[in-house]
Structure formats: structure tokens, C-alpha cells
C-alpha positions in Angstrom: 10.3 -12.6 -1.8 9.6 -12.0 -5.5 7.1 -15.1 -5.5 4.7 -13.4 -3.0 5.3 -10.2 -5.1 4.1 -12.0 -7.9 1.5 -14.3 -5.9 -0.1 -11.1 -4.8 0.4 -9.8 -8.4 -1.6 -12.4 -10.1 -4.1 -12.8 -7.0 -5.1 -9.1 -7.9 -5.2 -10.1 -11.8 -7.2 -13.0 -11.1 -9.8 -11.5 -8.7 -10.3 -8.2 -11.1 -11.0 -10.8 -13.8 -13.5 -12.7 -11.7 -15.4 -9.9 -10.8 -15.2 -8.0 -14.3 -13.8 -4.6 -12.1 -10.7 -2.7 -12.0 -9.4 -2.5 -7.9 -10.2 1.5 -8.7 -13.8 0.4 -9.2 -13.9 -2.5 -5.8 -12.9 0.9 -3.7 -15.3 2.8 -5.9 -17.6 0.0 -4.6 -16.2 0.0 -1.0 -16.0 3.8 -0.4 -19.7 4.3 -1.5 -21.0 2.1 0.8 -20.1 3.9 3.1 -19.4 1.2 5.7 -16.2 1.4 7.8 -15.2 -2.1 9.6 -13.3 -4.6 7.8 -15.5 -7.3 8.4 -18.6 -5.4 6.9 -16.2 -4.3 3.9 -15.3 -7.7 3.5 -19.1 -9.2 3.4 -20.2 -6.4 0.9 -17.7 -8.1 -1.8 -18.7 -11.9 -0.6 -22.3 -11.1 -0.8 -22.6 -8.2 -3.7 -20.3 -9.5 -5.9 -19.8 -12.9 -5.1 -16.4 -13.1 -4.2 -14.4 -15.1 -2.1 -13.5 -14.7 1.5 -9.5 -14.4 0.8 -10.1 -12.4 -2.7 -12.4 -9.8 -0.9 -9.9 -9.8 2.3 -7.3 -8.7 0.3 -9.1 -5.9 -1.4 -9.9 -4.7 2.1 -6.6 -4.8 3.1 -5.4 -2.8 0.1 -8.1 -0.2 0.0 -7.7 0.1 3.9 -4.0 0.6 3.8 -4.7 3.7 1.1 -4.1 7.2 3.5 -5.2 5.1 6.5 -1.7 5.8 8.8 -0.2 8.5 10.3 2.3 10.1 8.2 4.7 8.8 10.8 3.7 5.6 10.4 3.3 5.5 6.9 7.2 6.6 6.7 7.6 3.4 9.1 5.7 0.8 7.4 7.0 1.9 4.0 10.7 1.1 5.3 9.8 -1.8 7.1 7.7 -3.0 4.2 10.0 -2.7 1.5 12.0 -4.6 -1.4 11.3 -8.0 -0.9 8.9 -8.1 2.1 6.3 -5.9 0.4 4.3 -8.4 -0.6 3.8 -8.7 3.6 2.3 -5.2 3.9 -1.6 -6.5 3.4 -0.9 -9.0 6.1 0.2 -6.0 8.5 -2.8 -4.3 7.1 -5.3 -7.1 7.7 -4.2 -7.7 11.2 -4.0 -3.5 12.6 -7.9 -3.9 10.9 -8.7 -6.2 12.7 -7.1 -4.7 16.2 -8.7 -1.2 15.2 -12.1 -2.8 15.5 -11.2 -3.1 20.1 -11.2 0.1 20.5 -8.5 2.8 21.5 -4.8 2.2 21.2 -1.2 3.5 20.1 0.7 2.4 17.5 4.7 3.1 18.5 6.6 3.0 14.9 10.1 1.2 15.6 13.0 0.7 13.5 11.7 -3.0 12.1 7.9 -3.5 13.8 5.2 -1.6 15.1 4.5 -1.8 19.1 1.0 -1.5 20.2 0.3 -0.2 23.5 -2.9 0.9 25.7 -1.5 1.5 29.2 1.2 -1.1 28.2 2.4 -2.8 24.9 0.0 -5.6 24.3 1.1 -6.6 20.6 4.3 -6.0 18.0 3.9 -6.2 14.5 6.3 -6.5 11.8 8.4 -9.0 9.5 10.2 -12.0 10.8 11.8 -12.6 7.1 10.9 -12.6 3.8 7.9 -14.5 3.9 6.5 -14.1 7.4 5.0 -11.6 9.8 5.7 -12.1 13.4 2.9 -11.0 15.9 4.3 -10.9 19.7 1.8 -10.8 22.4 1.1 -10.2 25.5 -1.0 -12.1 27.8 -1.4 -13.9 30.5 -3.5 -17.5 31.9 -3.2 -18.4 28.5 -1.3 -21.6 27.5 1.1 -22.0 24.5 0.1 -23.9 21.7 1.5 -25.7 18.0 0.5 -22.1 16.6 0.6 -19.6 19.8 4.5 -20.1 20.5 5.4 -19.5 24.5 8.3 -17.6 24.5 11.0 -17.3 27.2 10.2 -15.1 30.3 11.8 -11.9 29.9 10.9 -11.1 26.5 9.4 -8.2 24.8 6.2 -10.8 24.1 5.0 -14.0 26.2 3.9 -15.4 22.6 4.7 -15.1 19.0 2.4 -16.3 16.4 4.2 -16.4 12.4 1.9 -15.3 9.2 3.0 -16.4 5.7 -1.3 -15.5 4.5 -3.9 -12.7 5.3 -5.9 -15.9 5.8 -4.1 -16.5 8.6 -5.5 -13.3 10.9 -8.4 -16.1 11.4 -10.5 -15.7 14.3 -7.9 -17.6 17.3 -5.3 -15.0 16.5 -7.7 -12.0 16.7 -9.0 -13.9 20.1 -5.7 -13.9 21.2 -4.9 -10.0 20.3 -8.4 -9.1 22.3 -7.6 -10.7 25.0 -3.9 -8.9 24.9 -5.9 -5.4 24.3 -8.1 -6.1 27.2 -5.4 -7.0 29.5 -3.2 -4.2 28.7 -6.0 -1.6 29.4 
């Protein structure tokens, strides 16, 4: 939607101003640090430069996203993520961060999502509409909840959990994909 292309737009104006850098000087920043995880990328902005958790998030997600995939997937993402769901592409980015941080795992580009697979597919990945990201998942002993929908048995996914934020890969859904990751190993 062009209001999340713009919301991410003026995010990215509003943070650069805040910190008095350009994003080419927050990777400058990010890549000399030499640390690798999100979460450590993330804390070097909060703590450095005084930035906020969602601002510094997001420049993660970008700088991450940079020559980070496959070619293959690259190609994939960049179809999936395109036109109007572009502005959902640091979401995706955010959340296979987060994932990469388990361990080992596979990343099978398809048409419209990503599936994610050890011995078996524990996660999908990929836009629900124009404003959301849907997350399947496999797992079981879990129960449903408001956020953590149950879905029918059958399915590619026993749950689907919606994103409309980065915010939103919070630590329940990244509990939820570790437990998925374990369980599929």
C-alpha cells in the first residue's frame, strides 16, 4: 500500500534526522562493528547512538536485507515483494533474522512465500495482502491463541500469526518459530 511506502519513507527521513547520519553512514556504523546477529546490531544503534528500538530494528532489517539471499531467493523475494507490498519486505527481513539466529535451515522460494524447512517445513513466510505478512507454523502441544490463529487440520500450517509492523516479530512469535525449528529437526 502506498501509505506504508510512504510510512517507511518518512520513518527512514525521521530516524536519519534524529541521529544526524545518512543510512550509508548507520551501515558504515554496523558493518565496522563487525558484529553479526541482529539483536547485537540492533543494541549497537540503541546504545551508541541512542536510538530507538523500532528506528534501529528497521535499519537492521534494511542493511541485513543488502546481498544477504541467495540469488534465487533474491529473484523470489523481489517478485513477491513488489509494487505495493514493498513496504512488507523489512518485516520478511526482520523475521528470517530472527530465524537465522536457531541454527541451520532451508529456505524453499515459492511462487508467493518462502517455506522453511529442516527435515520438514516448520515455517512459511510471505504476504497475506497489502499490509500484512502471514507467518504459518508448525507445531505441536501448543494451544491457539487471540494472536497464534489454530488453523484447520490438513493445512500446510497448524498456525498463522499476521504482521502489519517489524515490531511485531516480538519475542512470543520468535518463541513460537523456535519451538517450530526445534520440532521439525
Amino acid at each position: 500500500m502506498a501509505d506504508m511506502d510512504q510510512a517507511l519513507k518518512t520513518q527512514i527521513e525521521n530516524l536519519q534526522k534524529r541521529s544526524g547520519k545518512s543510512l550509508d553512514e548507520l551501515y558504515s556504523v554496523l558493518s565496522a562493528s563487525g558484529l553479526e546477529k541482529h539483536g547485537q546490531l540492533r543494541d549497537l544503534l540503541k546504545t551508541d547512538l541512542g536510538m530507538g528500538h523500532g528506528d534501529a530494528n528497521t535499519v537492521v532489517a534494511l542493511f541485513r536485507q543488502r546481498g544477504q539471499e541467495s540469488p534465487a531467493e533474491t529473484d523470489v523475494l523481489d517478485g513477491i515483494y513488489t509494487g505495493p507490498k514493498a513496504a512488507l519486505r523489512p518485516i520478511h527481513e526482520a523475521l528470517m533474522t530472527a530465524i537465522e539466529g536457531f541454527g541451520d535451515f532451508e529456505v524453499a522460494p515459492k511462487k508467493a512465500y518462502v517455506s522453511l524447512r529442516r527435515r520438514k517445513q516448520f515455517a512459511m513466510v510471505g504476504p497475506a495482502t497489502k499490509t500484512q505478512v502471514e507467518v504459518g507454523i508448525n507445531m505441536k502441544g501448543v494451544e491457539g491463541t487471540e494472536r497464534l490463529k489454530e488453523q484447520k487440520p490438513g493445512g500446510m500450517c497448524q498456525f498463522k500469526v499476521r504482521l502489519s509492523d517489524v515490531s511485531e516479530v516480538d519475542d512470543d512469535l520468535t518463541g513460537w518459530l523456535r519451538t517450530a525449528f526445534e520440532s521439525a529437526g
